[in-house]
C-alpha positions, -999 to 999 in steps of 0.1 A, spaced: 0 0 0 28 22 12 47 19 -23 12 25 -41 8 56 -23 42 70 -33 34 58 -70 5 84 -68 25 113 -59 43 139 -81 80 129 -94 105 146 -77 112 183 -87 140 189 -116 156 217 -120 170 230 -154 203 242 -160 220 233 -127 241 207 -144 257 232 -164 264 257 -134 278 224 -116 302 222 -149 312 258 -146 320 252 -111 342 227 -114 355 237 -143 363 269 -130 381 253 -102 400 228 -121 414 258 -144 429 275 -111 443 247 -95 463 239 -131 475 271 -127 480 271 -94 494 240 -81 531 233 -87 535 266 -106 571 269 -97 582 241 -124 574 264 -156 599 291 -169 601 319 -176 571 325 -197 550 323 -159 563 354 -146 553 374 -182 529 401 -176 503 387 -203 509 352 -188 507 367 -150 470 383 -159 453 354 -173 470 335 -141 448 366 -120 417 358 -139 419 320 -129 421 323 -97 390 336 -97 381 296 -97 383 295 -59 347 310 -63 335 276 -79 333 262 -44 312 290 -32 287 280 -64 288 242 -54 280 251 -17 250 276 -27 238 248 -51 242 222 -25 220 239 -1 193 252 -25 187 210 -38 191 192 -2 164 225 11 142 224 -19 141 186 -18 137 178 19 106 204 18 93 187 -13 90 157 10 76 169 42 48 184 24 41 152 0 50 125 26 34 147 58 69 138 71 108 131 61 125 98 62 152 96 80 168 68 68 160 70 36 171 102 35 209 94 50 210 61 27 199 84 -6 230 109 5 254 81 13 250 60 -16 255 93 -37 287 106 -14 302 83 2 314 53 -26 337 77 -43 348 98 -19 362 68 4 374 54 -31 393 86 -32 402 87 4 416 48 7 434 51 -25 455 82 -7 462 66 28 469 30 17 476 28 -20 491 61 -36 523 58 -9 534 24 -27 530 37 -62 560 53 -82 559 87 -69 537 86 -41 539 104 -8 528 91 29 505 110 42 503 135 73 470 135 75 454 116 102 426 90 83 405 84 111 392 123 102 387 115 68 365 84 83 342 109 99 339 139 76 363 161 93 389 165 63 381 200 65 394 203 105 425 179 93 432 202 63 435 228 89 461 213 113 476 195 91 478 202 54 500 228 52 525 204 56 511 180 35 519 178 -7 488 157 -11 463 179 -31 434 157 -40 431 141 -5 428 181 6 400 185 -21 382 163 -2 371 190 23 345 201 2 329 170 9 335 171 44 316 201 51 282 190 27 282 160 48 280 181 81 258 204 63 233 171 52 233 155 84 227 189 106 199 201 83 186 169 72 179 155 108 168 190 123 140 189 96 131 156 101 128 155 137 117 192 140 94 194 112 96 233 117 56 244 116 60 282 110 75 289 78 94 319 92 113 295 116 135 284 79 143 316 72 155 325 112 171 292 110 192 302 78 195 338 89 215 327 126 238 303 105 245 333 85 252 353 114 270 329 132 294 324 101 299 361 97 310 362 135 332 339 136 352 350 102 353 381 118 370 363 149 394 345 127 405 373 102 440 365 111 439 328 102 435 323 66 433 288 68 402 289 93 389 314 70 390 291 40 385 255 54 363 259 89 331 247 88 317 278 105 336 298 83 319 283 48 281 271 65 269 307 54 270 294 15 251 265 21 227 285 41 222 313 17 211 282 -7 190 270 21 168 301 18 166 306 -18 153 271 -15 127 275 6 125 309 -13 115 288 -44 99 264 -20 72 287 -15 67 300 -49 75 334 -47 106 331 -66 94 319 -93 73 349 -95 102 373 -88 121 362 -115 102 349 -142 99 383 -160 132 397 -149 143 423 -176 176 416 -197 180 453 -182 181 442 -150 197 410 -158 225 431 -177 227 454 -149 235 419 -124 258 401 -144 284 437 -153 278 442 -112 288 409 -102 318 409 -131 337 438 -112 331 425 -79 348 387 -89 373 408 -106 380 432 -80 375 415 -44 409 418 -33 406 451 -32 372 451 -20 369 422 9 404 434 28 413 440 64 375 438 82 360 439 47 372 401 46 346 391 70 321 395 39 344 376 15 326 343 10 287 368 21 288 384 -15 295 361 -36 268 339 -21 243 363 -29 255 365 -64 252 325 -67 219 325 -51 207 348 -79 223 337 -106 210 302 -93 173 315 -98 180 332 -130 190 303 -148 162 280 -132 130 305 -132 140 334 -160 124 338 -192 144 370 -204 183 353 -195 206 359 -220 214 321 -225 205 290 -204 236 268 -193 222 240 -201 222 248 -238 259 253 -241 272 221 -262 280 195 -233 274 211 -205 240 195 -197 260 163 -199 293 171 -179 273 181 -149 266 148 -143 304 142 -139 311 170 -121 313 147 -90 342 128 -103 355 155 -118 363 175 -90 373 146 -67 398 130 -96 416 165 -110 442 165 -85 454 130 -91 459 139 -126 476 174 -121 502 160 -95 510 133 -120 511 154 -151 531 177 -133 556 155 -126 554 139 -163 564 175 -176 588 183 -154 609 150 -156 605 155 -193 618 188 -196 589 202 -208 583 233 -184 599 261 -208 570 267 -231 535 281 -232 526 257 -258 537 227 -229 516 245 -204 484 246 -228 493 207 -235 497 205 -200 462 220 -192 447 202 -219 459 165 -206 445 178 -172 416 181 -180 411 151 -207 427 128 -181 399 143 -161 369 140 -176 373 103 -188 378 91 -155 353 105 -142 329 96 -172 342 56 -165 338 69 -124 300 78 -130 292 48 -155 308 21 -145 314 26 -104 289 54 -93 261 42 -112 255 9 -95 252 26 -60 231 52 -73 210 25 -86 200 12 -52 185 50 -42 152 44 -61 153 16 -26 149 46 -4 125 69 -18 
């Protein structure tokens, strides 16, 4: 009877063009840690002034993070709401096995392969990091004690993870036993984690790791997505934006340009506090442009592959530095560091290497756990 019941009610809400803003994030984030990571190998042609300004406008792929956290928290908000109201209640347990059979296979694929396997291949590095961390979700406390001493880039991407597992288990279990009854209660909910991140950065402006890695420190992304989710939830985005002007949508996107382009000189000294607070407002619009917009200037999920990749972006994130640390040392043992044309090879193999794992990742070792979700609806 139970499974009947479900039958009857609505599929699950899909949004439109987040695949491609997932694609752009990591993409953007890939892009600046090619040019970022192990950059003292490459000659001469690095330190060039042309070379040094497209290496300024890369690094602006830090701020892909910020876009997966916003996304991450409009989804997991939008969807655990969906729920409540169609099931009069949220499922625990199904809930944490849906997340973990997403999460976890990869991540501790990832995770093993750098504690136990990567020091025994040619080239590999034993680890400082302390694996019973990684175990729990805390990569992102490890990554601040420890990985500054540590040369193992991709088991330090994994602090990403970290923190949307923190941020799913909080949030998803609060809702589900709480079952908040006053709409406002979401919004004061969202609006103290904001608060509460915006105090503490302030408290740790002297600490750019805790700035960049602490949970506390990031939660305020994830919770501006929260509210744009229940935002949408409610309907009133939808409304809001739908007939947006390509005026006003003109007048965003040349806004939000010079402040990516220009926040070192705009978030410094006590400024900093805001750092990650801006940018998450720009995400949580551009977010609802893309999704609810009629007027938008082009939907992402148009672009030529990019409906596609976002499905790898998983993958893609998690496998990228493997494949940069190994490239890296490919080029340099080869003597190929003197060159641009060896750098755009080098950035090309990068990302190739990349995107075919994590296609053969998503197909053929993702996709059987994923499977066994439609278990746990």
């Amino acid at each position: 009877m139970e499974a009947l019941n479900t039958e009857k009610l609505p599929k699950r809400p899909y949004f439109e063009n987040l695949n491609g803003l997932r694609f752009i994030g990591s993409l953007a984030v890939l892009i600046f840690h090619s040019f970022s990571l192990h950059r003292e190998i490459w000659g001469d042609f690095y330190n060039n002034p042309i070379f040094q300004k497209v290496y300024f406008l890369t690094s602006k792929g830090h701020l892909g993070i910020i876009l997966f956290f916003v996304l991450s928290g409009f989804l997991i908000t939008y969807l655990l709401l969906w729920e409540n109201k169609h099931f009069g209640k949220i499922n625990l347990w199904n809930y944490l096995m849906r997340r973990f059979l997403r999460v976890w296979p990869l991540y501790f694929l990832i995770v093993l392969f750098g504690f136990f396997l990567f020091p025994h291949l040619p080239y590999g590095i034993e680890t400082i990091h302390e694996f019973w961390r990684f175990a729990i979700f805390a990569s992102n406390i490890d990554e601040i004690l420890l990985g500054l001493n540590d040369r193992i880039n991709f088991l330090s991407a994994t602090w990403t993870v970290s923190v949307e597992e923190q941020f799913y288990l909080t949030w998803g279990v609060l809702i589900g036993l709480l079952s908040f009854k006053k709409k406002a209660t979401y919004l004061i909910f969202f609006a103290i984690i904001i608060l509460v991140s915006l105090i503490f950065r302030y408290n740790h402006l002297d600490d750019s790791r805790m700035l960049y890695y602490h949970t506390f420190s990031v939660m305020s992304d994830l919770a501006f997505g929260g509210m744009i989710g229940f935002y949408a939830f409610s309907g009133k985005a939808k409304q809001h934006f739908e007939n947006l002007t390509r005026r006003q949508i003109t007048f965003f996107y040349v806004l939000a340009f010079f402040i990516f382009l220009f926040e070192s000189h705009i978030f410094h000294g006590v400024l900093f506090t805001f750092e990650r607070f801006v940018p998450g407002i720009i995400f949580s619009f551009i977010i609802l442009e893309q999704v609810y917009c009629k007027n938008s200037f082009l939907k992402i999920d148009k672009v030529p592959g990019f409906f596609q990749s976002g499905e790898l972006t998983y993958g893609f994130y998690m496998f990228h530095c493997i494949y940069i640390y190994y490239w890296n040392i490919f080029f340099k043992n080869a003597g190929m560091t003197d060159s641009i044309w060896y750098f755009l090879l080098y950035l090309f193999l990068i990302f190739a290497s990349t995107y075919t794992t994590a296609f053969i990742s998503l197909h053929y070792y993702e996709r059987p756990f994923l499977k066994l979700k439609k278990h746990f609806r």
